[in-house]
C-alpha positions as CSV (number, residue, x, y, z in Angstrom):
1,X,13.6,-53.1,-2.8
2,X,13.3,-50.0,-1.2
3,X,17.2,-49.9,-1.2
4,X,18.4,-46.0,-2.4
5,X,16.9,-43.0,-1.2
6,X,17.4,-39.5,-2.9
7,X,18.0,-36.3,-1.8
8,X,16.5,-34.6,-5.3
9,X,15.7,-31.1,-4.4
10,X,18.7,-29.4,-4.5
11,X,18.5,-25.6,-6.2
12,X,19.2,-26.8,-9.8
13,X,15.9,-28.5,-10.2
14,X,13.5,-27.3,-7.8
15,X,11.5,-24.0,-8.2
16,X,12.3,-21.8,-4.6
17,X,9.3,-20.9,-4.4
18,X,8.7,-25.0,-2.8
19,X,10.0,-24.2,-0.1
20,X,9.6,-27.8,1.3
21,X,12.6,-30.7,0.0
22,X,11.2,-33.5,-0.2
23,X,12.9,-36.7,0.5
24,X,12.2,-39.8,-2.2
25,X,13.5,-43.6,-1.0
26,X,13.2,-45.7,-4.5
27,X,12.8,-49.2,-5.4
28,X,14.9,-51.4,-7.5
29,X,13.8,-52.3,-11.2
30,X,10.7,-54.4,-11.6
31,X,8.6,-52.5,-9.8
32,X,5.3,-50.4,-10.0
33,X,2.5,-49.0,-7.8
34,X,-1.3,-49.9,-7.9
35,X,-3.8,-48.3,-5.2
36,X,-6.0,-50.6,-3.6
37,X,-9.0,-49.6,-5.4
38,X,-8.2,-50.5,-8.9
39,X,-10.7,-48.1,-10.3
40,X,-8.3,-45.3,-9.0
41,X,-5.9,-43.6,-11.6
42,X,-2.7,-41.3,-11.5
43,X,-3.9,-38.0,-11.1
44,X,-1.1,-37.1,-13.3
45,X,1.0,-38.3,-16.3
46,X,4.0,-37.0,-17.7
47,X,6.8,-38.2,-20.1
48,X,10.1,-37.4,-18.4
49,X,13.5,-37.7,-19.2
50,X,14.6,-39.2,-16.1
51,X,13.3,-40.7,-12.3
52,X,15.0,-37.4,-10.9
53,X,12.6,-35.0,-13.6
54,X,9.6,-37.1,-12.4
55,X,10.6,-36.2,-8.7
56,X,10.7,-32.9,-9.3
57,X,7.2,-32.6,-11.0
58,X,6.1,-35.0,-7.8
59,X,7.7,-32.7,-5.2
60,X,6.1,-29.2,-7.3
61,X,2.4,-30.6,-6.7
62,X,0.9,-31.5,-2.8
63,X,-1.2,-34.3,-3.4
64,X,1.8,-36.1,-4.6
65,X,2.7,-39.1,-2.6
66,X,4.3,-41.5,-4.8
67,X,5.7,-41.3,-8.1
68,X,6.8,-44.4,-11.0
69,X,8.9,-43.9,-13.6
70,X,9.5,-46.4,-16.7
71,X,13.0,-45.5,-18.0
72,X,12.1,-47.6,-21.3
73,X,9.1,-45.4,-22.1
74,X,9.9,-42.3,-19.9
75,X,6.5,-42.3,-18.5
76,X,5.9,-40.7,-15.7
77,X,2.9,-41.5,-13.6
78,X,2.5,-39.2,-10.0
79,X,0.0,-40.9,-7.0
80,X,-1.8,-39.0,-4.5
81,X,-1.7,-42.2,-2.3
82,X,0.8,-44.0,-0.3
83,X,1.4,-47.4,1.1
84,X,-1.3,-47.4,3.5
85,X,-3.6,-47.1,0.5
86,X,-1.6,-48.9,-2.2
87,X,0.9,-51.7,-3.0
88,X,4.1,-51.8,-4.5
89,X,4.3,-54.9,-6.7
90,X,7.2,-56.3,-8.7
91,X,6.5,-57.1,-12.6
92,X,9.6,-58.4,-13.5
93,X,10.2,-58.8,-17.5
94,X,6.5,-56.3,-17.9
95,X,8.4,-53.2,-17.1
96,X,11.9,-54.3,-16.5
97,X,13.5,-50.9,-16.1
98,X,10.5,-49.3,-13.9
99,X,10.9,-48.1,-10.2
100,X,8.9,-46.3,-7.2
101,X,9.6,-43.4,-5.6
102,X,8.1,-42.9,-2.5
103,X,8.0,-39.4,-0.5
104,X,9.6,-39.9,3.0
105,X,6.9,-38.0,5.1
106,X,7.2,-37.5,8.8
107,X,5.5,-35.8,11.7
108,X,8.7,-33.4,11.6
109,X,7.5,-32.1,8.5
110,X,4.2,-30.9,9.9
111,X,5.3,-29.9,13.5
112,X,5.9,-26.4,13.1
113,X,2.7,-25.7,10.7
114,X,-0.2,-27.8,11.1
115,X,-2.9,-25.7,13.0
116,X,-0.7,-22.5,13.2
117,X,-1.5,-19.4,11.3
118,X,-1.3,-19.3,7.6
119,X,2.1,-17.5,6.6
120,X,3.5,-20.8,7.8
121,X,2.4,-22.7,5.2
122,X,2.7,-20.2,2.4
123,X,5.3,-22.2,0.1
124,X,4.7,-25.7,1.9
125,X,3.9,-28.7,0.1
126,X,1.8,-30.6,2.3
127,X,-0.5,-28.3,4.2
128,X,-2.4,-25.0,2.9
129,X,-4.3,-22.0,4.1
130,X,-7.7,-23.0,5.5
131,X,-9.7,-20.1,4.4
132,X,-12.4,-20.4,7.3
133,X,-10.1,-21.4,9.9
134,X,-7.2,-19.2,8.9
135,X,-4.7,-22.1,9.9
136,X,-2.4,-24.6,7.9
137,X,-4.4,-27.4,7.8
138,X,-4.4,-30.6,5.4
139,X,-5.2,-30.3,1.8
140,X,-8.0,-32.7,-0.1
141,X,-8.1,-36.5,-0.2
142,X,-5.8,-37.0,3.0
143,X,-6.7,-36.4,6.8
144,X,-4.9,-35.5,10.3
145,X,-3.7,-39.0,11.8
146,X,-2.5,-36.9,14.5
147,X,1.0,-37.0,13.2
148,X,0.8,-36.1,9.5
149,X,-2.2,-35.7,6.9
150,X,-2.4,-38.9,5.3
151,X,-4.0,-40.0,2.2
152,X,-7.8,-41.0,3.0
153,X,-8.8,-44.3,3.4
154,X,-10.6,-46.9,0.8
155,X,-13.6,-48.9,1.2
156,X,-13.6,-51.7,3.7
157,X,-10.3,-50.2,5.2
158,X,-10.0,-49.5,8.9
159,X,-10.6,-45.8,9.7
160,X,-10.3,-43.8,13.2
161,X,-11.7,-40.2,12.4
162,X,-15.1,-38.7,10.8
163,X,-12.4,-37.5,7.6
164,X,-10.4,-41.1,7.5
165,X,-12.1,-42.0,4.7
166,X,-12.3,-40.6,0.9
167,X,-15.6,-38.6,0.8
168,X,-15.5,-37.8,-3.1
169,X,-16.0,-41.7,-3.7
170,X,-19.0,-41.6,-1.3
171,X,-17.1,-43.1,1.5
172,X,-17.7,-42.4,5.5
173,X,-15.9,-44.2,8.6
174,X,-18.7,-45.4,10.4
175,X,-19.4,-48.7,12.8
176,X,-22.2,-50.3,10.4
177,X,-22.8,-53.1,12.8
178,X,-22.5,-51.1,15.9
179,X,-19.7,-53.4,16.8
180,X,-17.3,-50.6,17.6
181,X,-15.6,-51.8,14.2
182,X,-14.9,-48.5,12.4
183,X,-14.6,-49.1,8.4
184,X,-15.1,-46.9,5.4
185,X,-18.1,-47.9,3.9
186,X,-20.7,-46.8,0.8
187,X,-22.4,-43.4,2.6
188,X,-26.3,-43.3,2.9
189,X,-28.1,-39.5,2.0
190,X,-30.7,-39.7,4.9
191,X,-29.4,-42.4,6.7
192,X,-28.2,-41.2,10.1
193,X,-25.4,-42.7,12.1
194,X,-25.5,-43.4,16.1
195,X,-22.6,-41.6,17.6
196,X,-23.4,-41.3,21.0
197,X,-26.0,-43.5,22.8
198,X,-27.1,-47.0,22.3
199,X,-27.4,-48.1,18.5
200,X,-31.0,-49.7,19.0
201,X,-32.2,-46.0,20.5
202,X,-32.9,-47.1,24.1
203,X,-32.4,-45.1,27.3
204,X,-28.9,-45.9,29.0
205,X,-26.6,-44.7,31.3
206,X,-22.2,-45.2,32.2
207,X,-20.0,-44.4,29.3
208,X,-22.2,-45.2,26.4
209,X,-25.9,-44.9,27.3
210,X,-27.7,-41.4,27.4
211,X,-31.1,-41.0,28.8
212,X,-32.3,-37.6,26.6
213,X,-29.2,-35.3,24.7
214,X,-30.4,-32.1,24.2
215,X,-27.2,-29.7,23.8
216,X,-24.8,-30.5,21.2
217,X,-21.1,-29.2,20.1
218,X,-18.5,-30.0,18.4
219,X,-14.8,-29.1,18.7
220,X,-12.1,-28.3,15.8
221,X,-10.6,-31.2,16.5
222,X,-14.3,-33.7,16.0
223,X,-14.8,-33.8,20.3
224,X,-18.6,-34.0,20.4
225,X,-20.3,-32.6,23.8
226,X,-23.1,-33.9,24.7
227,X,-25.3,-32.1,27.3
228,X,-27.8,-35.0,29.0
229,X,-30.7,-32.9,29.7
230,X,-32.3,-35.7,31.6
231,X,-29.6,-36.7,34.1
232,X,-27.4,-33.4,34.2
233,X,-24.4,-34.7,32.5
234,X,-22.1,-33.5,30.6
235,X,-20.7,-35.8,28.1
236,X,-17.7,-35.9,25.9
237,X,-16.8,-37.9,23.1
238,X,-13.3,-38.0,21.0
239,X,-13.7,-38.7,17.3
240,X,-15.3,-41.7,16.5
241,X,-15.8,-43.2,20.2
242,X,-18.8,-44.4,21.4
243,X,-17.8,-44.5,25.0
244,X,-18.1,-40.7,26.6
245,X,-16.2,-39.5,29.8
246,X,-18.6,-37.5,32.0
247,X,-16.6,-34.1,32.5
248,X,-19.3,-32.1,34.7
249,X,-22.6,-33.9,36.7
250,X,-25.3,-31.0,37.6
251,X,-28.6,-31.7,40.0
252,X,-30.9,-29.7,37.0
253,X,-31.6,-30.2,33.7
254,X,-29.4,-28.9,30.9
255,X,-29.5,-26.9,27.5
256,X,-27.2,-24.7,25.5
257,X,-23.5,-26.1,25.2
258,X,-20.6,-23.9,24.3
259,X,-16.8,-24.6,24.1
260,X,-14.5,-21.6,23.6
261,X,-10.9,-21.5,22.0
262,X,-9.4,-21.8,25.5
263,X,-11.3,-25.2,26.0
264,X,-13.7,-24.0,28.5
265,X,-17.3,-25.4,28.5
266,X,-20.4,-23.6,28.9
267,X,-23.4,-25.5,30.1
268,X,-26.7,-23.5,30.5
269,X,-28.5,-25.0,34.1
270,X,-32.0,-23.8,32.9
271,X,-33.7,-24.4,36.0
272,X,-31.0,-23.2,38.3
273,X,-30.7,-20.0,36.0
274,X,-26.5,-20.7,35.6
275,X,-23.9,-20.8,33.4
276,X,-21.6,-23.7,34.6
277,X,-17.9,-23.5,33.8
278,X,-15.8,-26.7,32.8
279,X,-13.5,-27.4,34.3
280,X,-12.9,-24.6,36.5
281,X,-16.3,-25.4,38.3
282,X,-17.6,-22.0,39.0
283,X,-20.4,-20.6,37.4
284,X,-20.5,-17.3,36.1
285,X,-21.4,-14.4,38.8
286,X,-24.4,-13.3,37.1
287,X,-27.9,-12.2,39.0
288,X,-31.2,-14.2,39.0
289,X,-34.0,-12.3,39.2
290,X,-37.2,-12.1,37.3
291,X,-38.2,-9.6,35.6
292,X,-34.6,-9.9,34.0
293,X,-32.7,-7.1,33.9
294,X,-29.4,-5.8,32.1
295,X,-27.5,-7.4,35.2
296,X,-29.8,-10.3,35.7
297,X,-30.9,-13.6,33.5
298,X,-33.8,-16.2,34.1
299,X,-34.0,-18.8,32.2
300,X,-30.9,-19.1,30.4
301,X,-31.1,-21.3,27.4
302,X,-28.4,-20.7,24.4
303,X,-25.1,-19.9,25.2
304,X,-22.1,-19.1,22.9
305,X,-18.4,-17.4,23.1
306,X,-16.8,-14.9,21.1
307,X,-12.9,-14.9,20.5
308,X,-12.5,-11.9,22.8
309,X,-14.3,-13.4,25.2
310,X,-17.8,-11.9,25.3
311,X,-20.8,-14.2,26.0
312,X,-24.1,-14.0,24.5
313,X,-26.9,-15.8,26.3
314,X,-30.7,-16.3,25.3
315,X,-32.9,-15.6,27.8
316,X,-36.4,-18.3,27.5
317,X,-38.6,-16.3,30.2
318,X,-37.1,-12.8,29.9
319,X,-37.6,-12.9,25.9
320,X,-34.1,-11.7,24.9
321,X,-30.8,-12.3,24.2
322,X,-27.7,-10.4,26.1
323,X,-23.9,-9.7,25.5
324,X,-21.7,-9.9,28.6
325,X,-18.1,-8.4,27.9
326,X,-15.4,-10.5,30.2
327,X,-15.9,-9.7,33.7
328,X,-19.1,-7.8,33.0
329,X,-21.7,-6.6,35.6
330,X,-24.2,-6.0,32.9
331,X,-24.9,-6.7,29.7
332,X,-26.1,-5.2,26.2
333,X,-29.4,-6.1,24.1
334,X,-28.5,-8.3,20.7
335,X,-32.1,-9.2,20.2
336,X,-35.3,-8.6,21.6
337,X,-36.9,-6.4,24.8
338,X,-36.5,-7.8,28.4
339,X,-39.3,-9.3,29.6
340,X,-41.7,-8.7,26.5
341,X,-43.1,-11.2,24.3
342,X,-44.0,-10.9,20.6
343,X,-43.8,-11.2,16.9
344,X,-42.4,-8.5,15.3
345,X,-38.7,-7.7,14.1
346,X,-38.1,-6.2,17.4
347,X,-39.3,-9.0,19.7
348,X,-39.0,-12.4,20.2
349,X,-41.2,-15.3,22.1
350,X,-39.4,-17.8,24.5
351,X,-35.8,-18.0,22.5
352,X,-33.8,-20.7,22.9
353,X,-30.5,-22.4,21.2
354,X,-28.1,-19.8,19.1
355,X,-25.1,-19.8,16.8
356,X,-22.4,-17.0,16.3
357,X,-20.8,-16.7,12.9
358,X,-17.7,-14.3,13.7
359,X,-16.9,-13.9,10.7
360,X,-20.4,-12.6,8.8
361,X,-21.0,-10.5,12.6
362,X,-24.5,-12.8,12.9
363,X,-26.0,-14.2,14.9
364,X,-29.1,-16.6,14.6
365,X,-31.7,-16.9,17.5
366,X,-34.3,-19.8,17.7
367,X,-37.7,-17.4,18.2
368,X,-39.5,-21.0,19.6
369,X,-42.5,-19.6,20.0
370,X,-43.0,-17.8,17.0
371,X,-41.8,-21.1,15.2
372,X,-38.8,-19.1,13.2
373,X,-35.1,-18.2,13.9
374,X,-34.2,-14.7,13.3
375,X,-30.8,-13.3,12.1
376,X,-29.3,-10.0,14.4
377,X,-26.1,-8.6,13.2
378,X,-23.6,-8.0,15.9
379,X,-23.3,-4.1,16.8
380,X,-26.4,-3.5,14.8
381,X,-29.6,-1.6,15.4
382,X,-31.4,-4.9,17.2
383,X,-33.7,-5.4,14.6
384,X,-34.2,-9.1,13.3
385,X,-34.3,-10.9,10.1
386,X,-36.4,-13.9,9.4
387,X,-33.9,-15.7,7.7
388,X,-36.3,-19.4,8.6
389,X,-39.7,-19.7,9.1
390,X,-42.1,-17.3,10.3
391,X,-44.9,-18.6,8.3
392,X,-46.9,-19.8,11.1
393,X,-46.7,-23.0,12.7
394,X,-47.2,-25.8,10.4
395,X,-45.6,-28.3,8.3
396,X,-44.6,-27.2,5.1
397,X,-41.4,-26.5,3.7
398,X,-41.6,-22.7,4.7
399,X,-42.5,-23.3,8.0
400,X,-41.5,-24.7,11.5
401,X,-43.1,-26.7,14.5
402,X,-41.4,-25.4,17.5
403,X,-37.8,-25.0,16.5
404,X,-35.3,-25.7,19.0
405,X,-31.5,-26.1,17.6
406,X,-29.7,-24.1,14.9
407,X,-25.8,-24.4,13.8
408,X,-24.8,-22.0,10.9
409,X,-22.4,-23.1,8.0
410,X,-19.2,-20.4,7.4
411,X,-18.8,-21.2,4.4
412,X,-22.2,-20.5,2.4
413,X,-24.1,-19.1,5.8
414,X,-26.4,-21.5,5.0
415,X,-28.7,-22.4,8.8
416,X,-29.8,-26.1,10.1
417,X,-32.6,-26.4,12.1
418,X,-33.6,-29.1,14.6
419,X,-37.5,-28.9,13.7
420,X,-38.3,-30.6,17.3
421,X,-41.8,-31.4,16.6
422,X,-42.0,-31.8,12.7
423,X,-39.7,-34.7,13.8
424,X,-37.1,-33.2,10.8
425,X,-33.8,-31.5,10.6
426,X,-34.2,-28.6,8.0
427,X,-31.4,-26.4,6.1
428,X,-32.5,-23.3,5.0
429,X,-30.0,-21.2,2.5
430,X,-29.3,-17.9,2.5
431,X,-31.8,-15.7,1.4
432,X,-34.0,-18.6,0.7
433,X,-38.2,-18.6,0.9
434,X,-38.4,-22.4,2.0
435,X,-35.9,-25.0,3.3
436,X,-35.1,-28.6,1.9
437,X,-35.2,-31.6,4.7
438,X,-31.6,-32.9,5.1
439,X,-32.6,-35.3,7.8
440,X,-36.0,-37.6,9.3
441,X,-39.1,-36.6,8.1
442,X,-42.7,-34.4,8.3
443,X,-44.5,-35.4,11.3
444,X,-42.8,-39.1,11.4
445,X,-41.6,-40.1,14.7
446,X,-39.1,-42.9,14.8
447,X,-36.0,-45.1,15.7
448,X,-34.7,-46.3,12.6
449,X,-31.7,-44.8,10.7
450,X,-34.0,-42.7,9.2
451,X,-36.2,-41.4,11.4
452,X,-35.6,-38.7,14.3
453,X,-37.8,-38.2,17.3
454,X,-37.7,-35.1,18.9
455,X,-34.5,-34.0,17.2
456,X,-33.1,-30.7,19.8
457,X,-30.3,-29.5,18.8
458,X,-27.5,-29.3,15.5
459,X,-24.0,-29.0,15.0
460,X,-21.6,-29.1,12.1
461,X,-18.5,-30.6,12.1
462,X,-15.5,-28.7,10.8
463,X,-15.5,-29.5,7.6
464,X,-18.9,-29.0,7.3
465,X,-19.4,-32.6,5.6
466,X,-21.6,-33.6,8.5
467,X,-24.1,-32.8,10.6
468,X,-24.7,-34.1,14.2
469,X,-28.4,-34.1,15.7
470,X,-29.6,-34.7,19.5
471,X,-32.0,-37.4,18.6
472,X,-33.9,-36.2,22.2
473,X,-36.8,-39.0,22.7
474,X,-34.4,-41.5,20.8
475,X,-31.9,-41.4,23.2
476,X,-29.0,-40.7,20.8
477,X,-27.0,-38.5,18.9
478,X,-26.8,-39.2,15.0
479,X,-24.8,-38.0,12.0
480,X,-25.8,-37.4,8.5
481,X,-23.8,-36.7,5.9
482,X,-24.2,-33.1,3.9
């Protein structure tokens, strides 16, 4: 088996515009191809005149892994699943004139275009254009192993990243027994994962305890950050790993957590009124005074990092949020009036976390005290939208108890809210007079996979197929699927 391999796309019978030539190793006579989960089907069949016609259809389409081809019958039947998630199986007298072809895929193929700007993947066959990211980047139903994308996984089959597994069958990699055993299993709407921190929500300390995360983000690449407000640590976490490397220890509390495109982290030391660097260790050279002043912050609280650089920060005590161009002295008003609190479009009340979205110019500012988050656009007139909220505290489905995290999707600019003391994590869409409760629930504190207590603040994960929550009084850091 396995004993001939073709070199099928030579100009005669391959469109140019694929530019990538696939490689095809086949199998003697006898045999055919099943998937692991017999439930799954070809997601194509053809009748061909010959194995080399069935290549070429194969090679024209990018979720085409593995081809078969009955000679008797001419069928041809083209698999977006390789031997990781399938079996090659010999039938003998069945299908006597059958054989598998199976694309030869290496990390060569995906070395010079995986994560690199689109044009490089224009005519390629096994990445495309990422229209959020702008970058080459792997196509439905497979996943970056770190060497290629490869098809996603089946239930009950070992997975090692959030997008192992094959979501449109309602699968997600998880560690169901909190064994550190990651498998794709049946997902749960509601039903929150532990991440980071102890499974059975107690405080805890070294690698995999935390004692109260607050500050949440995740990286392109599925690195959650952690910021410990508690203890002053700085956690990070690679993809599916329970056990966090401390990468910065301050003597304060911390908040907002930002990681820019260089890798630099941003952690906001409320109390000490800084913005600590990782892993340069410096902190930026801004002024503490109170009142706040264009050249001065207070109480820093939300942090985030613009591709050119420029840093906004939300101000708690000073009631505002400012724009600090690289190497700045002072800064520019986004939202609010230094050092005055109120209610109107103009003003907030003690803000706290933020999100950018570069590409719709936004961005969204937790107004805590006036239990809403407002919407500024970037280089606009300062004036904010209520785009959550602003009903008055309370617990209805148009209103907010002391907000205190907010992520925004790219996609649909949809915003999640950590609802701290409504216990609840909210998504409101755009334009939308009420939210929907994507995680815990009204005014019900607890430690089960259900429940959040205290829930601080959100983050999506690339994909936006996830959302992670600091699970504050619980100690943990869970993720719910979208």
């Amino acid at each position: 088996m396995l004993a001939v391999i073709l070199f099928l796309l030579s100009s005669f019978c391959i469109d140019h515009t694929y530019q990538d030539r696939s490689i095809a190793q086949l199998t003697d006579f006898g045999y055919v191809f099943s998937p692991l989960d017999n439930t799954i089907t070809p997601f194509l069949q053809l009748t061909q005149k010959s194995i080399l016609r069935c290549h070429t259809e194969c090679n024209k389409r990018i979720s085409c892994r593995i081809f078969d081809f009955d000679q008797d019958t001419g069928n041809c039947q083209l698999w977006s699943d390789d031997l990781t998630t399938g079996m090659i199986s010999f039938v003998g007298s069945l299908k006597p004139r059958s054989k598998v072809g199976i694309i030869q895929i290496t990390s060569d193929i995906y070395r010079s275009i995986h994560d690199k700007s689109c044009d490089k993947c224009l005519y390629s066959r096994y990445e495309q254009c990422d229209p959020i990211l702008m970058t080459c980047q792997c196509p439905s139903k497979t996943f970056w192993n770190g060497n290629i994308c490869a098809p996603q996984r089946y239930t009950n089959q070992s997975c090692t990243t959030i997008d192992s597994c094959r979501g449109d069958l309602r699968l997600e990699c998880k560690d169901v027994d909190c064994n550190s055993i990651q498998k794709c299993s049946n997902q749960t709407n509601g039903s929150g994962v532990t991440v980071a921190g102890f499974c059975n929500a107690t405080v805890g300390s070294g690698p995999e305890g935390l004692s109260g995360p607050w500050g949440l983000y995740v990286t392109s690449n599925n690195t959650l950050y952690v910021n410990d407000y508690d203890t002053g640590r700085v956690q990070a976490y690679s993809s599916m790993s329970r056990s966090g490397i401390t990468i910065a220890k301050l003597s304060t509390v911390l908040d907002d957590i930002f990681v820019d495109t260089r890798g630099y982290v941003y952690i906001i030391a409320v109390n000490m009124g800084t913005i600590f660097i990782s892993p340069q260790n410096i902190t930026l050279p801004i002024s503490i005074t109170y009142p706040c002043t264009l050249s001065s912050i207070y109480k820093p609280y939300g942090i985030a990092v613009d591709k050119d650089g420029n840093i906004y920060i939300s101000d708690y005590m000073c009631h505002a949020v400012t724009k600090w161009a690289p190497n700045a002295t002072t800064s520019i008003i986004v939202g609010g009036q230094l050092n005055v609190a109120g209610s109107n479009s103009q003003l907030l009340n003690g803000p706290k976390f933020i999100a950018l979205d570069e590409i719709h110019s936004t961005l969204y500012v937790v107004d805590y005290n006036n239990h809403r988050v407002q919407k500024f656009i970037l280089g606009g007139n300062g004036i904010g939208i209520t785009v959550a909220g602003g009903n008055g505290l309370g617990t209805g489905l148009n209103q907010l108890n002391y907000p205190a995290g907010v992520c925004a999707s790219l996609k649909d600019q949809s915003i999640y809210i950590g609802d701290q003391n409504n216990h609840r994590v909210m998504k409101w869409k755009m334009n939308a007079t009420q939210g929907s409760i994507i995680a815990g629930s009204t005014g019900v504190s607890g430690s089960t996979a259900l429940l959040l207590n205290t829930p601080g603040d959100v983050a999506l994960d690339p994909s936006e197929a996830f959302i992670y929550v600091a699970d504050y009084a619980n100690h943990r850091v869970q993720r719910f699927l979208l």
